[in-house]
MDAnalysis code that builds the backbone (N, CA, C; Angstrom):
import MDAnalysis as mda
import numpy as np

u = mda.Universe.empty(633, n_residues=211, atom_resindex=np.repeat(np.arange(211), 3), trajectory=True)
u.add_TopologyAttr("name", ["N", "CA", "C"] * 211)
u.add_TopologyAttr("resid", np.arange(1, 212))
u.add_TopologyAttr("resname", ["UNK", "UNK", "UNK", "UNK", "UNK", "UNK", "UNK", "UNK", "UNK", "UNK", "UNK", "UNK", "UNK", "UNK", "UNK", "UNK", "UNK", "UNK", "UNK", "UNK", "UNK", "UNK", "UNK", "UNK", "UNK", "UNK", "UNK", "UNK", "UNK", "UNK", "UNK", "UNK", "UNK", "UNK", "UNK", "UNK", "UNK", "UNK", "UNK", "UNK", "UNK", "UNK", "UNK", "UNK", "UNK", "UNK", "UNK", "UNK", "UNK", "UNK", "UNK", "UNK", "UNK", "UNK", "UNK", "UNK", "UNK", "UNK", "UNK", "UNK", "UNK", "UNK", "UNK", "UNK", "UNK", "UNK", "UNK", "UNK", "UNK", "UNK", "UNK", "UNK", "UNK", "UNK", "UNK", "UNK", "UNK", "UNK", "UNK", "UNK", "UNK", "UNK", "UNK", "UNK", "UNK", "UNK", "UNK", "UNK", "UNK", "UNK", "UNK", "UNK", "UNK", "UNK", "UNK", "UNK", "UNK", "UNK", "UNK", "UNK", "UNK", "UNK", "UNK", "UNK", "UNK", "UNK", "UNK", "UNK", "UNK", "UNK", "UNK", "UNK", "UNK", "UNK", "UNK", "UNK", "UNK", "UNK", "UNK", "UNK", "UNK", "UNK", "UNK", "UNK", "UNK", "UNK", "UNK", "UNK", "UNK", "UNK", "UNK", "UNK", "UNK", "UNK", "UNK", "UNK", "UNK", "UNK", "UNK", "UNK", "UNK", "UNK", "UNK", "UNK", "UNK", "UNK", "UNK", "UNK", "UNK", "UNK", "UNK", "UNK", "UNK", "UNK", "UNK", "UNK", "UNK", "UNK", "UNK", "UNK", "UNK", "UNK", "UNK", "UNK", "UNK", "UNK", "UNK", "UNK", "UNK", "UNK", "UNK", "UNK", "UNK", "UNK", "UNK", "UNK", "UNK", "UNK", "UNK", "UNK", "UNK", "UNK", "UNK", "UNK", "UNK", "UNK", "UNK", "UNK", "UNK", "UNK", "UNK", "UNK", "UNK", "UNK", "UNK", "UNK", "UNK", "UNK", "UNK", "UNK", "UNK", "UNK", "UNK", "UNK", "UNK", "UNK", "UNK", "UNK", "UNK", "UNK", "UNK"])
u.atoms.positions = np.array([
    [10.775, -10.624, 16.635],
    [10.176, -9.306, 16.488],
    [8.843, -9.413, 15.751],
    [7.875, -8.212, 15.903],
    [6.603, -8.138, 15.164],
    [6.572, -8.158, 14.210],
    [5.533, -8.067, 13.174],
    [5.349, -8.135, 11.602],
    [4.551, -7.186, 11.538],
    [4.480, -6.110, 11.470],
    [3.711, -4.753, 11.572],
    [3.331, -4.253, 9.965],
    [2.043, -4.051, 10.024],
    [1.224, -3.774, 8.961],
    [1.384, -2.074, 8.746],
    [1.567, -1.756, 7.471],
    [1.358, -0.084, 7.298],
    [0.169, -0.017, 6.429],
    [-0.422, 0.609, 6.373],
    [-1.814, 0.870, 6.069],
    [-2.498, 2.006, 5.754],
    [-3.277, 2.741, 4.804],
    [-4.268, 3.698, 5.252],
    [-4.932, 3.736, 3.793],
    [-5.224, 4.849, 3.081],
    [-5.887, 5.106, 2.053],
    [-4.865, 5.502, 1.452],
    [-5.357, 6.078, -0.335],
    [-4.768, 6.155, -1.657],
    [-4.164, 7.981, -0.857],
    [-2.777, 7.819, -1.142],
    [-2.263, 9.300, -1.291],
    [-2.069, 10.064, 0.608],
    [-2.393, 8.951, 1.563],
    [-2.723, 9.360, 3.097],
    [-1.099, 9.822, 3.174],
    [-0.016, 8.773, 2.695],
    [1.178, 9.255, 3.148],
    [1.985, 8.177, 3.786],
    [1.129, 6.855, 3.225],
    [2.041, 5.222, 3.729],
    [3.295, 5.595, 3.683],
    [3.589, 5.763, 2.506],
    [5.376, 5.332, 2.043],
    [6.250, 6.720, 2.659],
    [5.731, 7.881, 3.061],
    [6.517, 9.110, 4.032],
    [6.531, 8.235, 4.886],
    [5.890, 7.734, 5.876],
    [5.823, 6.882, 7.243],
    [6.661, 5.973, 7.062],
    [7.073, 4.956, 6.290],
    [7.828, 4.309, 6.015],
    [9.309, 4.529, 6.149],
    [9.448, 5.593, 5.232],
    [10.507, 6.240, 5.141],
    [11.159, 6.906, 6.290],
    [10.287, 7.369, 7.062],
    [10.753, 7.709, 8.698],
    [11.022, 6.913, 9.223],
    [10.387, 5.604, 8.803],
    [10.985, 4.610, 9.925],
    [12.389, 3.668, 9.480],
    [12.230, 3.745, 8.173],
    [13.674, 3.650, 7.603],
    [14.683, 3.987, 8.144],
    [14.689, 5.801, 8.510],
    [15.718, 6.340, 8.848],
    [15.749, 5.543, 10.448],
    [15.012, 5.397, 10.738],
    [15.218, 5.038, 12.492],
    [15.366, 3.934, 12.781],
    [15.234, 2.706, 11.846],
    [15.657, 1.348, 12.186],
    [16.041, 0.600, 10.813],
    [17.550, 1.470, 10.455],
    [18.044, 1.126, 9.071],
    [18.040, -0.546, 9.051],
    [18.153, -1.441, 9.962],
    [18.537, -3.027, 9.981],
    [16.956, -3.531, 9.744],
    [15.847, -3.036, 9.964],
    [14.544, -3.238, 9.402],
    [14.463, -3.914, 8.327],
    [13.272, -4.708, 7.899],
    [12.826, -5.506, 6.674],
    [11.377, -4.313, 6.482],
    [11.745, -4.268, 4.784],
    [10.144, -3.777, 4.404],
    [9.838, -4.546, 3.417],
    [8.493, -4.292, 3.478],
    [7.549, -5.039, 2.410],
    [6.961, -4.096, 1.468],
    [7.119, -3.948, 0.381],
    [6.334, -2.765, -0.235],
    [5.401, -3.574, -1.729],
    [3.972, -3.722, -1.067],
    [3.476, -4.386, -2.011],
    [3.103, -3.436, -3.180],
    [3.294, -2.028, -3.369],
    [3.044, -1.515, -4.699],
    [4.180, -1.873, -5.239],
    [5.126, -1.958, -5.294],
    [6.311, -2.074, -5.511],
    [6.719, -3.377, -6.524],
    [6.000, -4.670, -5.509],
    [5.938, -5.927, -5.784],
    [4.733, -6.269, -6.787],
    [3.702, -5.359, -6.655],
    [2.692, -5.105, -7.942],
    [3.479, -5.092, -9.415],
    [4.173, -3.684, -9.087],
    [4.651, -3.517, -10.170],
    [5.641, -4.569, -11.018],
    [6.429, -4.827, -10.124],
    [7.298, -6.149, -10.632],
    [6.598, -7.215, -11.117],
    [5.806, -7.441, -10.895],
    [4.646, -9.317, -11.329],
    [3.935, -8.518, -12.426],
    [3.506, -7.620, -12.490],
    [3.189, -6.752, -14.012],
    [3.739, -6.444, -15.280],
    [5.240, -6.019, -14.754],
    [5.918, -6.667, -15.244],
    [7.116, -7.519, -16.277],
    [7.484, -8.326, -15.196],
    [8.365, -9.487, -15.053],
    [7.842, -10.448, -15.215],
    [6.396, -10.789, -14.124],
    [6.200, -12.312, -14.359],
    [5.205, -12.636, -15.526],
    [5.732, -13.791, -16.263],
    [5.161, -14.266, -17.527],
    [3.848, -14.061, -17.452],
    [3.719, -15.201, -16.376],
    [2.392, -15.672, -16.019],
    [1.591, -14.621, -15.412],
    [1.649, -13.765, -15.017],
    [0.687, -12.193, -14.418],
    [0.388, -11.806, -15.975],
    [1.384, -11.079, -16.850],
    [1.096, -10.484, -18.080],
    [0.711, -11.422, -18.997],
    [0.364, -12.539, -18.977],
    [-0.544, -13.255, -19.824],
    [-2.361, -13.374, -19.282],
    [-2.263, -13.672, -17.821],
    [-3.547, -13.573, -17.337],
    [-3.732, -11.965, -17.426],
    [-3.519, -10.982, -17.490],
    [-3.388, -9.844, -17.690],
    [-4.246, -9.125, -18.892],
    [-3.378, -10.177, -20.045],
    [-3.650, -9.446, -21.161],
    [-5.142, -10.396, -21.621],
    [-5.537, -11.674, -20.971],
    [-6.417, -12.268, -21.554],
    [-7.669, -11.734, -20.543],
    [-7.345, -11.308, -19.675],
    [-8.530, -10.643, -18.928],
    [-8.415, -9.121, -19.266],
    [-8.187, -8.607, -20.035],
    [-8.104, -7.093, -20.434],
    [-7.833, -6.599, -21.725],
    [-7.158, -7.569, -22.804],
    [-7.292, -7.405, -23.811],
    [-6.045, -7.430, -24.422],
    [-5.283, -7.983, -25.506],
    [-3.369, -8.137, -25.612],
    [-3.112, -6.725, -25.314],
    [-3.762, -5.480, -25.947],
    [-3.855, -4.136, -26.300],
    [-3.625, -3.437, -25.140],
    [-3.499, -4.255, -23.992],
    [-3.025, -3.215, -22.552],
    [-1.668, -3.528, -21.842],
    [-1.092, -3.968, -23.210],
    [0.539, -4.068, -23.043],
    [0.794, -3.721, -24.507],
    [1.292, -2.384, -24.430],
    [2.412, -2.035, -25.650],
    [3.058, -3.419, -26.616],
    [3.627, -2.810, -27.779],
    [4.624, -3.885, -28.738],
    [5.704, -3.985, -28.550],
    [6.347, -2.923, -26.855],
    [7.049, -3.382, -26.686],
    [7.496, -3.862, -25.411],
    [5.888, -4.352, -25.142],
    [5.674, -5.066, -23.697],
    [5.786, -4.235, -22.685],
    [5.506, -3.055, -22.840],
    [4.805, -2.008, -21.769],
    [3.801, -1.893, -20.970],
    [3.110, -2.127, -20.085],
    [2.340, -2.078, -19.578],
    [1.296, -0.751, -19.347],
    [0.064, -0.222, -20.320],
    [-0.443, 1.318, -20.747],
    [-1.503, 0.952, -19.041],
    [-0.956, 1.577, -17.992],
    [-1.142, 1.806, -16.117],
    [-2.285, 2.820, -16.526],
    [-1.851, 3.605, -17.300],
    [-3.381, 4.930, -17.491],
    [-4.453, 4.071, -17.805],
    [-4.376, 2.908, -18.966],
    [-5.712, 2.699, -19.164],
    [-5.818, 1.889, -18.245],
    [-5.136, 0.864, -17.954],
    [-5.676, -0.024, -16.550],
    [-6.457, 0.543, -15.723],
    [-5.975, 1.297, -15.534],
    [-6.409, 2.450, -14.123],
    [-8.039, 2.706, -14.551],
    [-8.145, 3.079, -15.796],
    [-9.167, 3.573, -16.303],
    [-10.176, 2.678, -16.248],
    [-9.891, 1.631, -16.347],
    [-11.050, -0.272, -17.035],
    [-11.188, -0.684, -15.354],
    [-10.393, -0.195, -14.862],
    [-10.920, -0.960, -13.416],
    [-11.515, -0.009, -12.514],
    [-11.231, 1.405, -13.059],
    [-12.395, 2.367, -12.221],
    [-13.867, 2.239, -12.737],
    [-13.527, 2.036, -14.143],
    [-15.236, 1.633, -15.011],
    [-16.146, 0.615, -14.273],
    [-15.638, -0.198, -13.823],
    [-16.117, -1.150, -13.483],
    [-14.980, -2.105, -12.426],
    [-16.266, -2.195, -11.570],
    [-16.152, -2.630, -9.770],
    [-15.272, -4.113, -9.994],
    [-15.946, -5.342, -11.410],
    [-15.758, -6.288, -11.542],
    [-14.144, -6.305, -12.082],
    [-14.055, -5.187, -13.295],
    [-13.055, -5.461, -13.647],
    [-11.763, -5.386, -12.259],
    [-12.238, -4.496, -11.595],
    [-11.072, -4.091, -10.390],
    [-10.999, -5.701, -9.732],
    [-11.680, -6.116, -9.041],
    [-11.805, -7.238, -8.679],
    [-11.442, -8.614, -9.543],
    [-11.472, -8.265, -10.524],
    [-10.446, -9.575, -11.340],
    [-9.102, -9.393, -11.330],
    [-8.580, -7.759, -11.578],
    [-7.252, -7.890, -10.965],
    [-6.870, -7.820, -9.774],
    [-7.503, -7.727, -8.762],
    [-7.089, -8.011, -7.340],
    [-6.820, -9.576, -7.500],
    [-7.570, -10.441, -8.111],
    [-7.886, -11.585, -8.066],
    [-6.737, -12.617, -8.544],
    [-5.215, -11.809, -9.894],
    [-4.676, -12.095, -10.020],
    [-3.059, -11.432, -9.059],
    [-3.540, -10.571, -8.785],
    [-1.933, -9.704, -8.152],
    [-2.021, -10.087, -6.721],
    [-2.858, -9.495, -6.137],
    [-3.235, -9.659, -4.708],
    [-2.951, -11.656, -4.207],
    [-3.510, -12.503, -4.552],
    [-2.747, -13.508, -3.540],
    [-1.597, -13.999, -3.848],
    [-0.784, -13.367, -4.859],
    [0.439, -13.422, -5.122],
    [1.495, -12.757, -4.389],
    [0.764, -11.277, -3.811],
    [1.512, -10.417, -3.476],
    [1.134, -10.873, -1.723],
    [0.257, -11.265, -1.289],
    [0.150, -11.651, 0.253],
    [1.341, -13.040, 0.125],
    [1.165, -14.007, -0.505],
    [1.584, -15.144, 0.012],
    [3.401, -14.670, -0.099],
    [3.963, -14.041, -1.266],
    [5.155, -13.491, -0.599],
    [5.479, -12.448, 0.581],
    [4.395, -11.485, 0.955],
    [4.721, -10.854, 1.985],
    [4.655, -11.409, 3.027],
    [3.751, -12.556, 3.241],
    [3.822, -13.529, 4.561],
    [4.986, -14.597, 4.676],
    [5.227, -15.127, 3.619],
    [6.666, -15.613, 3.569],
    [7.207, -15.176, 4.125],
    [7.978, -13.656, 3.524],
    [8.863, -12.883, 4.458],
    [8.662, -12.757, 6.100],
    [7.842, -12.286, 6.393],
    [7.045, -12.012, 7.711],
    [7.141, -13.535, 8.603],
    [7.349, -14.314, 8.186],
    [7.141, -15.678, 8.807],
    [8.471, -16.023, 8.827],
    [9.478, -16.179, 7.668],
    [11.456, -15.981, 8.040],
    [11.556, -14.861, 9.368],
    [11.448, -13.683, 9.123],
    [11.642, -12.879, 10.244],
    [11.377, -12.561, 11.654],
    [9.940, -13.598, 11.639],
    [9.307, -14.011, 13.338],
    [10.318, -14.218, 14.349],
    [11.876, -14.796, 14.386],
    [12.796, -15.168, 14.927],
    [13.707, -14.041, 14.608],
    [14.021, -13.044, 14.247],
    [14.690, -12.174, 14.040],
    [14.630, -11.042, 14.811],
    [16.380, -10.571, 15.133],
    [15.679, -9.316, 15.937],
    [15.541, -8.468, 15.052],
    [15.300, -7.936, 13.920],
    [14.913, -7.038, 13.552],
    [13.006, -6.705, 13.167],
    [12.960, -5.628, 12.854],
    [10.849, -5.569, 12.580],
    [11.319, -5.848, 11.157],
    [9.965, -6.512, 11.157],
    [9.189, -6.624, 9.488],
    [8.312, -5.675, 9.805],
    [8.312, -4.633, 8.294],
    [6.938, -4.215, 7.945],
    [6.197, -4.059, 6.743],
    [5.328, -4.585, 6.496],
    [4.638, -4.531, 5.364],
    [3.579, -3.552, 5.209],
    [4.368, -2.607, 3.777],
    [3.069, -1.612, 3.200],
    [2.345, -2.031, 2.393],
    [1.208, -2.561, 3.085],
    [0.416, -2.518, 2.127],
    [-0.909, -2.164, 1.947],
    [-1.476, -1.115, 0.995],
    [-2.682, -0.627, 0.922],
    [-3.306, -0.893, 1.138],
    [-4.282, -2.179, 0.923],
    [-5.241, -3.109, 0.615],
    [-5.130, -4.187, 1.963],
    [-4.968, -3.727, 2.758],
    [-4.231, -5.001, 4.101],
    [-5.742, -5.543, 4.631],
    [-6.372, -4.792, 4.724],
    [-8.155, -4.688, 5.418],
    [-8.742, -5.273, 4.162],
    [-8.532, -4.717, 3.533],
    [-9.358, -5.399, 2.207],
    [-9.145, -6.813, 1.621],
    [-8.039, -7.120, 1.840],
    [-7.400, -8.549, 1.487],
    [-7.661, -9.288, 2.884],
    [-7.581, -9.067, 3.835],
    [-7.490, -10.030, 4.793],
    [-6.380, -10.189, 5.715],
    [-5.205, -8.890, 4.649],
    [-3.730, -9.591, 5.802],
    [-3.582, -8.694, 6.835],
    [-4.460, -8.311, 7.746],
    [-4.188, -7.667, 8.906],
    [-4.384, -9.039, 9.742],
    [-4.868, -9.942, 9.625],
    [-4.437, -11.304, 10.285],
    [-2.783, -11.986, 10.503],
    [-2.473, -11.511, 9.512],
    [-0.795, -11.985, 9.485],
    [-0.029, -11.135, 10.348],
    [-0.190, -10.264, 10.874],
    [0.268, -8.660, 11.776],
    [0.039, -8.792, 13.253],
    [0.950, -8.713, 13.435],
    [0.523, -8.038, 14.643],
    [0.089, -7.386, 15.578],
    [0.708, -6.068, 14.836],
    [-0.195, -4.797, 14.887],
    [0.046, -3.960, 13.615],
    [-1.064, -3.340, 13.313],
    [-1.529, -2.326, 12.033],
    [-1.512, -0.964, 12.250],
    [-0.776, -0.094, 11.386],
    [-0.155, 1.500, 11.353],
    [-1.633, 2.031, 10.358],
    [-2.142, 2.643, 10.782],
    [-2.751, 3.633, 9.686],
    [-2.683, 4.290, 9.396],
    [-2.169, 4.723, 8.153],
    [-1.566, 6.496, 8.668],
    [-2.950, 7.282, 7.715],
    [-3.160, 8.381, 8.458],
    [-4.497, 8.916, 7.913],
    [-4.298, 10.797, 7.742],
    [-5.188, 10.974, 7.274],
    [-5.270, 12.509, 6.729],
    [-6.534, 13.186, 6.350],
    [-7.072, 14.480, 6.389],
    [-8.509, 14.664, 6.230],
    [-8.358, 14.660, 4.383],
    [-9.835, 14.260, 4.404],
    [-10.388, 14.234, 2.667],
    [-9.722, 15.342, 1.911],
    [-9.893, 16.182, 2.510],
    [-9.439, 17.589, 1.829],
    [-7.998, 17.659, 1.591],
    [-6.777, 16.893, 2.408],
    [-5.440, 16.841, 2.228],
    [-5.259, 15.970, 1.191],
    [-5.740, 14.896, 1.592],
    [-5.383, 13.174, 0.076],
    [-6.473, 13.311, -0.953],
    [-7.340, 14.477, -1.032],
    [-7.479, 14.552, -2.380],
    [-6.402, 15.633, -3.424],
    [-6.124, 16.860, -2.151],
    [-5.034, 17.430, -3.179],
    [-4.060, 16.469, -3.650],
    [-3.352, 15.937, -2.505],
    [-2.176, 14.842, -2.379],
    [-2.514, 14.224, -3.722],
    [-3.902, 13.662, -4.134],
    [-4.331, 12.776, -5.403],
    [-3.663, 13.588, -6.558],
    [-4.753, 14.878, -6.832],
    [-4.101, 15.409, -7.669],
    [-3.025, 16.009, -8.066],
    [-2.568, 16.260, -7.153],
    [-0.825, 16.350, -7.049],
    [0.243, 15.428, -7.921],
    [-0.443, 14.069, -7.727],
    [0.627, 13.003, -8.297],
    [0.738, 13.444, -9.472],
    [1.875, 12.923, -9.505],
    [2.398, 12.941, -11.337],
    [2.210, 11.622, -12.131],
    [1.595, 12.563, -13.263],
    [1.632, 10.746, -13.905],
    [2.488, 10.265, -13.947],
    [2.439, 8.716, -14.101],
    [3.394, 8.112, -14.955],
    [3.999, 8.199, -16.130],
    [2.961, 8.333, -17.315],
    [3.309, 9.082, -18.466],
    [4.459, 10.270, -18.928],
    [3.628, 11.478, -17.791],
    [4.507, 12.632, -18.363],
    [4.976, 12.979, -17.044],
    [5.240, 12.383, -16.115],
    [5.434, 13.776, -15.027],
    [4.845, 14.188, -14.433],
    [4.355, 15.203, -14.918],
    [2.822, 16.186, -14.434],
    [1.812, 15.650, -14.155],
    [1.007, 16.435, -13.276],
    [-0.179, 16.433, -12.837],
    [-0.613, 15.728, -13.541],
    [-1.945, 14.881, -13.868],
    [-2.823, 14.894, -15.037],
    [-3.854, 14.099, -14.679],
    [-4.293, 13.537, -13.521],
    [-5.508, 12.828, -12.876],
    [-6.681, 13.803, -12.534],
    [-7.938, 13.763, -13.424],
    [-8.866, 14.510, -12.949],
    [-9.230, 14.143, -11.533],
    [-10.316, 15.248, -11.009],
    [-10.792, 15.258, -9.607],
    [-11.880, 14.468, -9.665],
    [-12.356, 13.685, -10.412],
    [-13.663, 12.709, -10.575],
    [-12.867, 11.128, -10.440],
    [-11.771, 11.080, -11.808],
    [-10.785, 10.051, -11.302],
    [-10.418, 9.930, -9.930],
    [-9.781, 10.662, -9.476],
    [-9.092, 10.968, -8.049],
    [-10.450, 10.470, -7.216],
    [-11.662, 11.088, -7.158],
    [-12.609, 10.779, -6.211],
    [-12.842, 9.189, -6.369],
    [-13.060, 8.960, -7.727],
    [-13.775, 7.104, -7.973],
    [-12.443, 6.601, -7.130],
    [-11.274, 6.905, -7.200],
    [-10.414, 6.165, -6.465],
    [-9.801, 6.006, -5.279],
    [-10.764, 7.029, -4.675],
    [-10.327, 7.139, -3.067],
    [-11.632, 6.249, -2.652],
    [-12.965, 6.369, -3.371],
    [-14.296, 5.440, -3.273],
    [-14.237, 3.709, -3.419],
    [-13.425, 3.797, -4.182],
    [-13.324, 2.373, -4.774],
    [-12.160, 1.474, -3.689],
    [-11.952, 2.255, -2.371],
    [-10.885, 1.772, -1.424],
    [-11.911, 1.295, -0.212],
    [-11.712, 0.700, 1.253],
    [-12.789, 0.597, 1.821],
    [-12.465, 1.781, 2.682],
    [-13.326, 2.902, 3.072],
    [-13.102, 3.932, 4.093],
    [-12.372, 3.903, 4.893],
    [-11.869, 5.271, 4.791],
    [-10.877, 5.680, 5.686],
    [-10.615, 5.405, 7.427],
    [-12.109, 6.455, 7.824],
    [-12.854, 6.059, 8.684],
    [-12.761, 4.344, 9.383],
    [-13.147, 3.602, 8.742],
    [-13.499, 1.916, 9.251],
    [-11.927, 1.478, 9.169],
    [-10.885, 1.953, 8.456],
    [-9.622, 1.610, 8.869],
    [-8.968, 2.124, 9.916],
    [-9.233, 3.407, 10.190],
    [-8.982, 3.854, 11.358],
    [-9.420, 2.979, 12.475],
    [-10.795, 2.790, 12.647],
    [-11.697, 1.961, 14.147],
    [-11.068, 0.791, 13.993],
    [-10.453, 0.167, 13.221],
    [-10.156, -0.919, 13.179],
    [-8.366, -1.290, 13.531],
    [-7.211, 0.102, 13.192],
    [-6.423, -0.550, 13.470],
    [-5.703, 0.087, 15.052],
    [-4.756, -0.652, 14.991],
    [-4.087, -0.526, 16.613],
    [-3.629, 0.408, 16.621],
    [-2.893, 1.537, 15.824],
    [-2.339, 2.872, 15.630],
    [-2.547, 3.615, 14.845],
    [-3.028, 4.805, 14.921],
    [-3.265, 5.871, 14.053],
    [-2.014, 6.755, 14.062],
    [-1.746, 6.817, 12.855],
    [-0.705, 7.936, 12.721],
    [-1.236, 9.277, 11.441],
    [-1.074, 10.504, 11.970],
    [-2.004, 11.226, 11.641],
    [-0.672, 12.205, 10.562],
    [-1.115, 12.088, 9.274],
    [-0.398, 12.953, 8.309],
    [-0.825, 14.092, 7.865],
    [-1.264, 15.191, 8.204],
    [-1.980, 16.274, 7.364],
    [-0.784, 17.385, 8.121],
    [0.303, 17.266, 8.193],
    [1.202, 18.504, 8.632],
    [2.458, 18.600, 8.201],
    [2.968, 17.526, 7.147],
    [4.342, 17.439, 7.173],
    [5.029, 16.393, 7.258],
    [6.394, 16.636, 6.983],
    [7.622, 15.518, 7.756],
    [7.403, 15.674, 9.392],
    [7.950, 17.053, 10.023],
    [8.318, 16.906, 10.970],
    [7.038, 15.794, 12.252],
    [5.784, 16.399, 12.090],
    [5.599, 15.574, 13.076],
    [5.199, 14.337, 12.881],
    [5.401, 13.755, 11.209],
    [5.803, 12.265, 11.292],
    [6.301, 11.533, 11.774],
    [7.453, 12.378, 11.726],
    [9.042, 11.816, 12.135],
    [8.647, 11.296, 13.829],
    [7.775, 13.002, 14.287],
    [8.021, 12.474, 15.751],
    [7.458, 10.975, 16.283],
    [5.787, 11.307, 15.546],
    [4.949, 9.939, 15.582],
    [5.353, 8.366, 15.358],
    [6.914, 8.237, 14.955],
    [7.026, 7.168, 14.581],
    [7.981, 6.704, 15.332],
    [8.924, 7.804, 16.022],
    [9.732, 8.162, 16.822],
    [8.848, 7.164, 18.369],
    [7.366, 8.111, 18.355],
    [7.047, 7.607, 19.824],
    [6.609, 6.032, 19.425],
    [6.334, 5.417, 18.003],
    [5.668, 4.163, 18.042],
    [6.980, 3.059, 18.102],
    [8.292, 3.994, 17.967],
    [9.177, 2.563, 17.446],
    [9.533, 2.638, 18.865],
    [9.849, 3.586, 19.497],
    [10.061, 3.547, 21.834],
    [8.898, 2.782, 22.270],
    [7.524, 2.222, 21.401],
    [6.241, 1.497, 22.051],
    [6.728, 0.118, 21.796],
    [7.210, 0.156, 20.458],
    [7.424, -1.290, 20.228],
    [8.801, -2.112, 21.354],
    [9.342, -1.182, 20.892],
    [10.982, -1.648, 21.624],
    [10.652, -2.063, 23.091],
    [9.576, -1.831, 24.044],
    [9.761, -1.957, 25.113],
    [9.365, -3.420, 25.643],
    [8.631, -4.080, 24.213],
    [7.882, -5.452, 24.296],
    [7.214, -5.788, 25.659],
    [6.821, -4.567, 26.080],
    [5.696, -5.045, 27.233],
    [3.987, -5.028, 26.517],
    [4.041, -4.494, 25.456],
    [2.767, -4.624, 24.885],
    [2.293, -5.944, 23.741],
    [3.735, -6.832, 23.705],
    [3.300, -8.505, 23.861],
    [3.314, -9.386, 24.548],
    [3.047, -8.799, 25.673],
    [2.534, -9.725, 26.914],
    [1.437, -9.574, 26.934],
    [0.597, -10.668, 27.352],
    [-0.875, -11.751, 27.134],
    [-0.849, -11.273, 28.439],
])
């Protein structure tokens, strides 16, 4: 079976898409590289030491907490700082999602890997084919401010934050032209559900991996 990429921008609605397809092919493998972020942040020794020496001991609590608000904050400041932590999470987090993806090549079940950054890293090479799921500016910026912090719950991401961080992604737009499926989120569950409905009847028919 394929190794299918999920994809789009900050807040588009990856992990709803996901979740639809959950329900529809419970024997499925997923990949969820925020997920796997979070775990190597952390769990692994070696992430929260390069971590704290590229950011300062002071962006892990005393009681080895990880303070995500200010991270968030030091790598929107600056382009470089973002790019040093891509530099430690990111080929950590590809070389296990391709692992997986490479066990499962012989399997009948799909692999799919969510991951944000797929265009930006390079691993739409490892895929087969790439899901984008997309939404107008005006939906995934509410969607932005919508989130709840981590902290408290609530709301609490300004609309300047929210903007540097839909900017600081590579366009929406150029992920779209670029991948094999658009799946369009600005309405809901229901016609998710259907959209994923018609992509998993595209896949199943494996006439669209024939050369």
């Amino acid at each position: 079976m394929p190794a299918i990429g999920i994809t789009g921008g900050i807040s588009t609605g990856k992990s709803s898409f996901s979740k639809c397809l959950r329900a529809l092919l419970p024997a499925a493998r997923f990949f969820d590289a925020d997920k796997t972020a979070r775990l190597l942040t952390d769990e692994d020794t070696e992430v929260r030491a390069e971590i704290r020496k590229t950011f300062g001991p002071k962006i892990y609590s005393e009681t080895g907490h990880l303070n995500r608000a200010e991270l968030r904050a030091i790598i929107l400041r600056s382009a470089a700082n973002r790019v040093a932590l891509e530099q430690i999470l990111h080929p950590r987090i590809r070389s296990q999602w391709s692992a997986e993806a490479q066990r499962y090549r012989n399997s009948s079940d799909f692999f799919f890997a969510d991951i944000p950054l797929l265009y930006e890293t390079g691993g739409e090479k490892l895929c087969d084919r790439v899901v984008v799921v997309a939404c107008t500016p005006a939906v995934q910026l509410h969607r932005l401010l919508a989130r709840p912090s981590e902290n408290t719950g609530r709301a609490g991401i300004s609309e300047r934050d929210a903007m540097d961080m839909i900017k600081a992604q590579m366009p929406l737009e150029e992920k779209i032209e670029r991948a094999d499926h658009v799946v369009w989120n600005n309405d809901g569950e229901a016609p998710l559900i259907e959209q994923a409905k018609d992509l998993v009847s595209f896949w199943q028919t494996k006439s669209w991996m024939v050369k």
